[in-house]
C-alpha positions as CSV (number, residue, x, y, z in Angstrom):
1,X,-29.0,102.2,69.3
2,X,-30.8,98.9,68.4
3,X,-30.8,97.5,64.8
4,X,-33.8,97.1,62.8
5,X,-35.7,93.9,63.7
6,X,-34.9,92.1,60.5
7,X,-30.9,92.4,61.3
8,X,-31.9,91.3,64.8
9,X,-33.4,88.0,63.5
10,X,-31.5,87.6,60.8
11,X,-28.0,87.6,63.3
12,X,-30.4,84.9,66.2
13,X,-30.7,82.9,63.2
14,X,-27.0,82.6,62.4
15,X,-26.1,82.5,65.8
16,X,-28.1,79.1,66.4
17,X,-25.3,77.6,64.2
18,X,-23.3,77.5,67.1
19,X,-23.3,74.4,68.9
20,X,-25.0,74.4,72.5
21,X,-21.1,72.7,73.9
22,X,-19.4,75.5,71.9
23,X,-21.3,78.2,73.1
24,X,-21.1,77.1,77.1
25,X,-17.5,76.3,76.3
26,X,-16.8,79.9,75.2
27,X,-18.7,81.4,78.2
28,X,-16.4,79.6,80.2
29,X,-13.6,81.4,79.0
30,X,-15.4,84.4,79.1
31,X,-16.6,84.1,82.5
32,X,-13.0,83.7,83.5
33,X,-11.2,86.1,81.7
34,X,-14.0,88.5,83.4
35,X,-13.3,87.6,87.2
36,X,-9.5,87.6,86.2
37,X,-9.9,91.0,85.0
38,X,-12.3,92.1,88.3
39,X,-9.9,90.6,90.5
40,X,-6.4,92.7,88.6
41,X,-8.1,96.1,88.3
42,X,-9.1,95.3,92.1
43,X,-6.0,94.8,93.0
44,X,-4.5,97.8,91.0
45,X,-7.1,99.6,92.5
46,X,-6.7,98.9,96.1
47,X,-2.4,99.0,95.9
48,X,-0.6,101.2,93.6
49,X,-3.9,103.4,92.0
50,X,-5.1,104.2,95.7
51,X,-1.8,104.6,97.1
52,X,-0.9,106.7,93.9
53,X,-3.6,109.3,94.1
54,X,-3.2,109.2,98.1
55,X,0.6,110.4,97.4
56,X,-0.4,113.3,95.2
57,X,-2.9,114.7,97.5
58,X,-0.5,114.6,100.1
59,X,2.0,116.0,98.0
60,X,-0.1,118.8,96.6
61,X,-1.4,119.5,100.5
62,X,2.0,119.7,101.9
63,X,3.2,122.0,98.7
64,X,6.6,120.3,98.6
65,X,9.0,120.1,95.6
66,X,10.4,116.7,94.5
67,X,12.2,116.5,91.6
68,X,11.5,112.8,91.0
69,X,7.8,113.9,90.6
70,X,8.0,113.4,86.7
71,X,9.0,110.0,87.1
72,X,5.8,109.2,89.8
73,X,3.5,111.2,87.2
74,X,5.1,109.2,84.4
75,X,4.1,105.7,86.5
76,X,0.8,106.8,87.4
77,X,0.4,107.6,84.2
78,X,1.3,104.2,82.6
79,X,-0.7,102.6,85.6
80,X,-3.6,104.5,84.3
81,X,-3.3,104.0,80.8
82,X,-2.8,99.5,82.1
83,X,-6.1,100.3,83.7
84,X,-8.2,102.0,81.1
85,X,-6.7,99.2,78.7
86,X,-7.7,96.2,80.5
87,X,-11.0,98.2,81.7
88,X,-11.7,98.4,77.8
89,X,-11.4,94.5,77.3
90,X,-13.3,94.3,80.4
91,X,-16.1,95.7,78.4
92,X,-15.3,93.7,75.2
93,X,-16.1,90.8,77.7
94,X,-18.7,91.3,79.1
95,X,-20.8,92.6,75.6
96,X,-19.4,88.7,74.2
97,X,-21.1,87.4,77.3
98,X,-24.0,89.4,76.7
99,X,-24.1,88.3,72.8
100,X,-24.2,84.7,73.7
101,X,-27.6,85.4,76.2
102,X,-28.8,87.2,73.2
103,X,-28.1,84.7,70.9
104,X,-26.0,87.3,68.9
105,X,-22.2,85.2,70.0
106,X,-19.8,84.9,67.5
107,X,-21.4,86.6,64.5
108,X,-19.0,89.6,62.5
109,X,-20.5,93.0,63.4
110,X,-19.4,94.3,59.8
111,X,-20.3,91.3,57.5
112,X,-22.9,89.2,59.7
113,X,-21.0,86.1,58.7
114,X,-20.3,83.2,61.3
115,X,-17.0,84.5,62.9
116,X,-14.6,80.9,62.8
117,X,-14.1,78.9,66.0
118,X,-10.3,79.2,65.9
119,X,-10.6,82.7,65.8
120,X,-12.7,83.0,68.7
121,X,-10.8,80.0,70.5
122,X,-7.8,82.8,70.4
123,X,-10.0,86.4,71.1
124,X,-13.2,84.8,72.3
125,X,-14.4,88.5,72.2
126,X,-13.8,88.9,68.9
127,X,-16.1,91.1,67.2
128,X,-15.2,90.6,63.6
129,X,-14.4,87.9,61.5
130,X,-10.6,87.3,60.5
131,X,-11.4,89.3,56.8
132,X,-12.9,92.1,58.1
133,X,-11.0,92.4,61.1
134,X,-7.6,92.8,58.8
135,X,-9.7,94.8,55.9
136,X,-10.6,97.4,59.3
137,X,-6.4,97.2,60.8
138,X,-5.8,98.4,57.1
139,X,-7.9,101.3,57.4
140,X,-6.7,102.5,60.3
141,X,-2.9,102.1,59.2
């Protein structure tokens, strides 16, 4: 869903308030982050999430008990739950990437504010400023 062109503008024209250095340096980090990311769920991928699922079609093929099944289900499991995670701030990434093309980087998604540099110098993905970011934690405690 795209906003209303007004709220478009309206967040291009904060947006500019960003400094050109500022906004490269924060695509860095982005960029990074992204192919560190690529290069871990790769990896997970190619060792213990291939070999994992390769296990329990052998397992269920071959119709065998093993009692220490739980405890493989229980680290696929926890493997899986690592991947979604990291697959989720892989998106986060990339849509702060996208955002800074669109001239849309570093603006609150809640209060279209200017989200502070120290804040995105320590979640560069950050979609919400510091205020609404703990006014939203509260809501969900």
């Amino acid at each position: 869903m795209s906003p209303p062109t007004g709220e478009t503008s309206k967040k291009a024209g904060k947006a500019r308030k960003m400094n050109k250095k500022d906004l490269n340096k924060f695509e860095k980090i982005l960029e990074e982050e992204k192919n560190r990311l690529i290069s871990a769920l790769g990896l997970l991928e190619k060792t213990v999430i291939g070999r994992s699922l390769r296990e329990a079609i052998a397992d269920l093929a071959a119709s065998n008990y093993n009692p220490e099944e739980g405890s493989d289900n229980s680290e696929r499991e926890k493997v899986l739950q690592y991947a979604t995670s990291e697959g989720r701030l892989l998106y986060e990434i990339e849509d702060a990437i996208r955002k800074i093309g669109a001239g849309e980087y570093g603006i609150c998604e809640e209060c279209e504010e200017i989200i502070d540099n120290v804040r995105l110098e320590a979640l560069p993905h950050a979609r919400l400023c510091l205020k609404c970011q703990e006014k939203a934690d509260r809501q969900r405690a």
